[in-house]
C-alpha positions in Angstrom: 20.3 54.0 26.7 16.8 53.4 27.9 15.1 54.9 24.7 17.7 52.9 22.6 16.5 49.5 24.0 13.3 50.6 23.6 13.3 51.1 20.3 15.2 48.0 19.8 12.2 46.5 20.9 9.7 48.2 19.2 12.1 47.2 16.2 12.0 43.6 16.8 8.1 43.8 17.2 7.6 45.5 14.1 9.9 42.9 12.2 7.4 40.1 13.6 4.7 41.7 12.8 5.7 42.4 9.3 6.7 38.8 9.5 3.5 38.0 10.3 1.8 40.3 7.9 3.9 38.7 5.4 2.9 35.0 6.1 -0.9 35.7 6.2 -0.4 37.4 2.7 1.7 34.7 1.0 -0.9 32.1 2.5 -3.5 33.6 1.3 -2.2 34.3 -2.3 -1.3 30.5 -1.7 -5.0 29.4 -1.0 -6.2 32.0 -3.9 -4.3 30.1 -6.4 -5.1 26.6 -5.4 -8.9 27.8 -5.8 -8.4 28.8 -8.9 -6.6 26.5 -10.0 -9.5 23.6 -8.5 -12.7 26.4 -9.1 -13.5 23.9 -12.6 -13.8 20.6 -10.5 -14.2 21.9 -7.1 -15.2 24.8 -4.9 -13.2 26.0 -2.0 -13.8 28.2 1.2 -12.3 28.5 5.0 -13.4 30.4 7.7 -9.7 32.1 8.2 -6.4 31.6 8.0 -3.6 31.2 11.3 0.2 31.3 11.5 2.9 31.3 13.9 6.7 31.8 14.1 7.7 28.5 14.6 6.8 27.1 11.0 2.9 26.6 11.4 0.3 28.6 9.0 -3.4 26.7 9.2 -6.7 27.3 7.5 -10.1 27.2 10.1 -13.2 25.5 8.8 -11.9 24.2 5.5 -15.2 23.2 3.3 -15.1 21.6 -0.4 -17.4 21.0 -2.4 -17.5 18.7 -5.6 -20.4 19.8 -7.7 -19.5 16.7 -10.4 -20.4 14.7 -7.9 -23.4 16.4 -5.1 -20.6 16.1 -2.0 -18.5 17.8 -0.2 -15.9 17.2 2.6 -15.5 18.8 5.6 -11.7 20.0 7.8 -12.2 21.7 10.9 -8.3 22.5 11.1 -6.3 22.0 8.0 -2.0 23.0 9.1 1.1 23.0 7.2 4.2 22.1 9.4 7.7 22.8 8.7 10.8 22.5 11.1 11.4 26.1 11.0 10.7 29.7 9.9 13.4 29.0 7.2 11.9 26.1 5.4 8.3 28.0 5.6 9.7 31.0 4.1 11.7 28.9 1.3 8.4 26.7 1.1 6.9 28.5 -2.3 10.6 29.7 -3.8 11.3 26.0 -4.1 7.9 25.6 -5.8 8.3 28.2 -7.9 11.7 26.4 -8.9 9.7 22.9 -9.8 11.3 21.1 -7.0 10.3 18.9 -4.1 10.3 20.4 -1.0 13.0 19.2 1.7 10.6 19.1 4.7 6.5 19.0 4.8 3.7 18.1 7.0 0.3 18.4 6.4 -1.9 18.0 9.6 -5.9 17.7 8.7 -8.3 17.6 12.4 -11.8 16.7 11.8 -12.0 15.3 8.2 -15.6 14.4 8.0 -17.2 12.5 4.9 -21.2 12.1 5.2 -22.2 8.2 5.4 -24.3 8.3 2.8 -22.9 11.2 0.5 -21.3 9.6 -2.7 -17.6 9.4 -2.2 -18.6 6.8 1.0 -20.5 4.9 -1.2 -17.9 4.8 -3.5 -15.4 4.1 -0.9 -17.8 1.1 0.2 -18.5 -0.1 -3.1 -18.3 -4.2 -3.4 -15.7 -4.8 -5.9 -16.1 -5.8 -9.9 -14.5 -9.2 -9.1 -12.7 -10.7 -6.2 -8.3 -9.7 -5.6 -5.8 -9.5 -3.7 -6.2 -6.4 -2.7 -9.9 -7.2 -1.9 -9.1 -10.1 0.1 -9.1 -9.1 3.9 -12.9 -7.5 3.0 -15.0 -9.9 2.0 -16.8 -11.1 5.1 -19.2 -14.3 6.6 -21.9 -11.5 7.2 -25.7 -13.2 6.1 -25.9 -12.8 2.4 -23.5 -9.8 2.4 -20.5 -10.7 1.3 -19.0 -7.2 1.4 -19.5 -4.5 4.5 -21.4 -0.9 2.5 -22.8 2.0 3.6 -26.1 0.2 4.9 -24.2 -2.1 6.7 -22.2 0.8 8.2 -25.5 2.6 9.8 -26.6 -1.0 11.0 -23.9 -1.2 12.8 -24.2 2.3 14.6 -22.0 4.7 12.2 -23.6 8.1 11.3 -20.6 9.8 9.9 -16.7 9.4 9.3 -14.5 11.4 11.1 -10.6 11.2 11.1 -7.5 12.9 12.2 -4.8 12.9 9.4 -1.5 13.4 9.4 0.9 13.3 6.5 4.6 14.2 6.5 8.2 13.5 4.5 11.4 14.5 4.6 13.8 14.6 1.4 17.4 14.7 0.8 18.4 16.1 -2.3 22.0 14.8 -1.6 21.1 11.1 -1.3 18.1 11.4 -3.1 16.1 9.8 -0.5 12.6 10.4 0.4 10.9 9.1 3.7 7.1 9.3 4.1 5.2 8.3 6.7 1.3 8.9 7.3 -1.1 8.5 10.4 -4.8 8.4 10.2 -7.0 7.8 13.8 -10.5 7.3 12.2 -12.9 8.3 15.5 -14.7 4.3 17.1 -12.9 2.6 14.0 -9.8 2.4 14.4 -5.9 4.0 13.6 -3.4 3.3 10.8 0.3 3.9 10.0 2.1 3.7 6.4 5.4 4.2 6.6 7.8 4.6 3.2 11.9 4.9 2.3 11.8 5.7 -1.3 15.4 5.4 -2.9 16.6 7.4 -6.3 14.1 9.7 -5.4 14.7 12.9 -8.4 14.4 16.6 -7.1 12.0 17.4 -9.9 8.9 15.8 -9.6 8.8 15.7 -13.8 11.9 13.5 -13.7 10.3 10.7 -12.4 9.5 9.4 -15.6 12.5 8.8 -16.5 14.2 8.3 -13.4 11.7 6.3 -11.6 12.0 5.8 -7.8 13.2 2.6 -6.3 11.1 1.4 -2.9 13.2 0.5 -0.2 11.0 -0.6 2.6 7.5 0.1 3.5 5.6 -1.1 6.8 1.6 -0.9 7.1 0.2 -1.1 10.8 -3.5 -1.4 11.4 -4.1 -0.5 15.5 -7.3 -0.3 18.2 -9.5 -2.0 15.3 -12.1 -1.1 17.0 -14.4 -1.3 13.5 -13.1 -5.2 13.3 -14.3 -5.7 16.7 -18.0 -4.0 16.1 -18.2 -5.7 12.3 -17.6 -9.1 14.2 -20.6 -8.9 16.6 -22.8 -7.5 13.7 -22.1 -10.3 11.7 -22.2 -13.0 14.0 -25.8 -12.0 14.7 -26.4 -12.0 10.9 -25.2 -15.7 10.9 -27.1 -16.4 13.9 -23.6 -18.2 15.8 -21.9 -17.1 19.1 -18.8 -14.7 18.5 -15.9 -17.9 19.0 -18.1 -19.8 16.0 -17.9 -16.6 14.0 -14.4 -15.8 14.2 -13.7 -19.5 13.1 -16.3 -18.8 10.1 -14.0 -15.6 9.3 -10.7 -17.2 9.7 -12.3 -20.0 7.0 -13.5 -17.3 4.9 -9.8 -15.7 4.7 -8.2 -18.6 3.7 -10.8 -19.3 1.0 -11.0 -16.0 -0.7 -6.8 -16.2 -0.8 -7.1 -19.7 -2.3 -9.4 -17.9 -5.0 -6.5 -15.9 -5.9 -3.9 -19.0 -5.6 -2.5 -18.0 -2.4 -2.7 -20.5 0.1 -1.1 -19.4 3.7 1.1 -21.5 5.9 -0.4 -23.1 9.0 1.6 -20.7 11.1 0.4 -17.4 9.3 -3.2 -18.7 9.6 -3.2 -18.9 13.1 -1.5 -16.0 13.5 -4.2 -13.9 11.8 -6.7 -16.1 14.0 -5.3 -14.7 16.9 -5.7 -10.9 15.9 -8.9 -11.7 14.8 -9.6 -12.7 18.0 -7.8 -9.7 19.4 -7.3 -7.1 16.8 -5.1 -4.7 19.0 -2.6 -4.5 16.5 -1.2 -5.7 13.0 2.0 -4.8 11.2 3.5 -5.8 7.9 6.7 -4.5 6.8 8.7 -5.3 3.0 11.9 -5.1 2.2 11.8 -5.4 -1.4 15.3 -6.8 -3.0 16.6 -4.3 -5.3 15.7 -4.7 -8.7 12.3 -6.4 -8.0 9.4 -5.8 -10.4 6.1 -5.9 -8.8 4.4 -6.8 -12.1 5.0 -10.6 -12.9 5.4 -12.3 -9.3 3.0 -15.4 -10.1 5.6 -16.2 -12.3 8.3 -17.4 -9.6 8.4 -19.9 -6.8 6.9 -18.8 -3.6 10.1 -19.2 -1.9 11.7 -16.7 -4.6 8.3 -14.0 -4.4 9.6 -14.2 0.1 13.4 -14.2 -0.6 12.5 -10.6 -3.3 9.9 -9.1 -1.3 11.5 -9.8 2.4 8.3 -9.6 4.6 7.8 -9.3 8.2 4.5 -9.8 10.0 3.7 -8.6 13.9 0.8 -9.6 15.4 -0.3 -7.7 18.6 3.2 -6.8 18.7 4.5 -10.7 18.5 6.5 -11.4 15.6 5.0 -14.3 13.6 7.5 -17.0 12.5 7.8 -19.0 9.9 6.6 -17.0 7.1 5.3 -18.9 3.8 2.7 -19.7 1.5 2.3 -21.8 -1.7 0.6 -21.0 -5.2 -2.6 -23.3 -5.8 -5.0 -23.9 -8.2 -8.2 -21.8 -7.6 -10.2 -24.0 -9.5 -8.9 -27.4 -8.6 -12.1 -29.1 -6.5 -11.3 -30.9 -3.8 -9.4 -34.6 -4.6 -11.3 -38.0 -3.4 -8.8 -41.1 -3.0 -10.0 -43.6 -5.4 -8.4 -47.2 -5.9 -7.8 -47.7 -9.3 -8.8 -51.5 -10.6 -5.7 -53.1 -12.2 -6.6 -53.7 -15.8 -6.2 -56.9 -17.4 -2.5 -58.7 -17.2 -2.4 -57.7 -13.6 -0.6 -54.7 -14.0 -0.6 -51.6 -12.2 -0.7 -48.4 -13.7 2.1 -46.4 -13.1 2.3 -43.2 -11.0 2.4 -39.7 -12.5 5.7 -38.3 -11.1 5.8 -34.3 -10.6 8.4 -33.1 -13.2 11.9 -32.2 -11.7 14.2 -28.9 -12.1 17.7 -29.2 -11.7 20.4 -26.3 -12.4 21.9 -26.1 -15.6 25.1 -24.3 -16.7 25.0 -21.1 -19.1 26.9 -22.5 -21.7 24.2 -25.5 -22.2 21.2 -22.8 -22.6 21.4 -23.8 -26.6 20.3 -27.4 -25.3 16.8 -26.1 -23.8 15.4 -23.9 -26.1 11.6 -24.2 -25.7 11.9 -24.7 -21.8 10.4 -23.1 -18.9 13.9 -21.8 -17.3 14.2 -19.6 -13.9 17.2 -17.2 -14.4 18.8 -15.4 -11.4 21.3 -12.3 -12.2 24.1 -11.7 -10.4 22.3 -8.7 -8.8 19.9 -10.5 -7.3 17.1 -10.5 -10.1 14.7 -13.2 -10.6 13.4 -13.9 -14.4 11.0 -16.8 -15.1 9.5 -17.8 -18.8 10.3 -19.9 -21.9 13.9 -19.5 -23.7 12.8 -18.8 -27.5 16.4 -18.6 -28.6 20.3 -17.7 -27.6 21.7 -14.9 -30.0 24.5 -12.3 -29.6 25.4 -13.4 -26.0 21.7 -12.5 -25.2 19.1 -15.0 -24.2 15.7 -14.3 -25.2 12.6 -15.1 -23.3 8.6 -14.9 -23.8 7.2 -13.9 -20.6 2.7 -14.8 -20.0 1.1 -12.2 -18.4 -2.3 -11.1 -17.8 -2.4 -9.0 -20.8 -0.8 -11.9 -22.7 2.6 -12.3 -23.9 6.1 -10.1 -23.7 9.9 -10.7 -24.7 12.6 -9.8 -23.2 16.6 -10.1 -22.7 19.3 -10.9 -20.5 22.8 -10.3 -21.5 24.8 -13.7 -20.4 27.8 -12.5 -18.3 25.1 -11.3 -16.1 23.6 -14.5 -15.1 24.6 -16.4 -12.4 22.2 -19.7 -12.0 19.8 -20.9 -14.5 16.8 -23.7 -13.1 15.2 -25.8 -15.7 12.2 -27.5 -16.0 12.7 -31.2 -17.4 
């Protein structure tokens, strides 16, 4: 009985370790490929390879190189997380298959980027011209009007490090993919993206043509601790104490969004005020209505661009209220009050009135070919251009866009409310 358990055990030990065996091999057939595959615009090495039984297998002292460019980056512990043995082991048969995954994480400790290697400067580069997207960076700093790599040493940074965690989970049943991402960059600060993707295909090569719909994403910014140090460099640069400066920055926020028509509410600017002041932490979290396409939103009211995108905004964990904003003119200069002499006969010239919308019925669209209509579809859609002409129970519209002008159709049993502009 005794020599039976005993080599029961020494069975189970030998399965592990041929478990183990196994796992080191498939990784490392893993990490030979992926350097082949990357040897033309990259090179790749690692110290060694680690696994475990409970879904874990890791590379030590991860180093690439990009020769295209002179830089490399640096991992001091790259791991691949799964919720189990099974998923690891099923991990390459469902590649080998073409599909997705059900369960990943990738954790990366220690991703360094030299200051000044090019892929920083890059990174740091001031933008071709001003957007959106280039909004919250432009800073009151001296004559700098954007923080780079010079700035960045100024202001005490040698390197970058971070800690970076990426994981999703997928169900093949509801086709529903949920991402989220954590990166704590060391004396600057931490972030957290957070996405629900929707009609999410099993086969990545399907989503072409059956592209993913976003249900919700969130973006929180945390312990801005670069924010805080950026503040005190600049206020120095401008030669103001740190309450002037943060009054200069709220300013310059505001200004840079009026640039690109945006013009905040009253509530929302003080709201950002107050996490400039004390950049703990900021979240903002859409909802996007289904059916919404990104491309196009200067075309609709602002009310209709809140109502589609359904935002939410926390400041240092206090939800702001009142969300809103208005489109502007970026080039309208600022408006004097002058009285107006009455010309001769003593009359007064009359006031410019705004032009009016007012709903009209579908069955009168005929009537206002050639005007600037708002359609809203029965599924929630919002469409916005000039009606060119009403044929086959189809109304056609020419849509302006940066790129110039489109044409499209809505079939009319699927419009509910049509807004005119008279």
């Amino acid at each position: 009985m005794l020599k039976l358990i005993k080599w029961g055990l020494l069975g189970v030990v030998a399965i592990a370790l041929l478990i183990k065996v196994s796992l080191w091999l498939s990784v490392r057939s893993i990490m030979s490929d992926v350097s082949t595959t990357l040897a033309p615009l990259m090179e790749l090495r690692y110290d060694g390879i680690t696994s475990s039984f409970n879904g874990r297998v890791g590379l030590e002292g991860v180093e690439i190189r990009i020769p295209a460019i002179a830089d490399r980056v640096q991992v001091a512990h790259a791991e691949l997380i799964f919720s189990g043995l099974g998923e690891l082991l099923s991990f390459k048969e469902r590649l080998a298959e073409h599909k997705l995954p059900e369960q990943m994480s990738i954790r990366l400790e220690g991703l360094t980027l030299d200051l000044h290697g090019p892929i920083m400067q890059a990174l740091y580069m001031p933008p071709g011209e001003r957007s959106l997207a280039s909004a919250m960076s432009e800073v009151r700093c001296g004559s700098v009007r954007h923080i780079g790599v010079s700035e960045l040493q100024d202001m005490g940074y040698h390197s970058v490090e971070s800690d970076v965690q990426f994981s999703y989970t997928f169900q093949p049943g509801a086709q529903t993919l949920n991402l989220n991402m954590t990166s704590d960059t060391h004396e600057m600060g931490a972030m957290r993206l957070g996405m629900l993707v929707m009609n999410m295909p099993e086969r990545p090569h399907d989503l072409r043509a059956n592209p993913p719909r976003l249900k919700r994403v969130s973006v929180e910014v945390t312990d801005n601790q670069y924010l805080r140090r950026m503040q005190s460099y600049c206020a120095n640069k401008q030669g103001v104490e740190h309450d002037a400066y943060l009054q200069l920055a709220l300013a310059q926020f505001d200004r840079v969004l009026r640039l690109q028509r945006i013009a905040l509410n009253e509530s929302v600017l003080q709201a950002y005020g107050r996490y400039l002041a004390d950049p703990q932490s900021l979240r903002v979290e859409l909802e996007p209505s289904e059916g919404m396409v990104w491309d196009g939103l200067q075309f609709f009211d602002a009310q209709d661009v809140l109502t589609m995108m359904r935002p939410t905004v926390l400041v240092n964990q206090t939800l702001v209220e009142s969300l809103g904003f208005a489109w502007v003119d970026p080039l309208a200069a600022v408006q004097t009050t002058v009285t107006a002499q009455p010309p001769e006969g003593g009359e007064t010239p009359s006031t410019v009135q705004p032009a009016a919308e007012r709903f009209v019925t579908v069955q009168s669209l005929p009537q206002h070919v050639g005007k600037r209509l708002r359609f809203v579809t029965f599924d929630g859609m919002y469409y916005q251009g000039v009606l060119t002409r009403i044929m086959n129970d189809k109304a056609y519209l020419s849509l302006q866009g940066g790129n110039g002008t489109a044409e499209m159709s809505l079939r009319l049993e699927k419009i509910s409310q049509v807004r005119v502009q008279f």
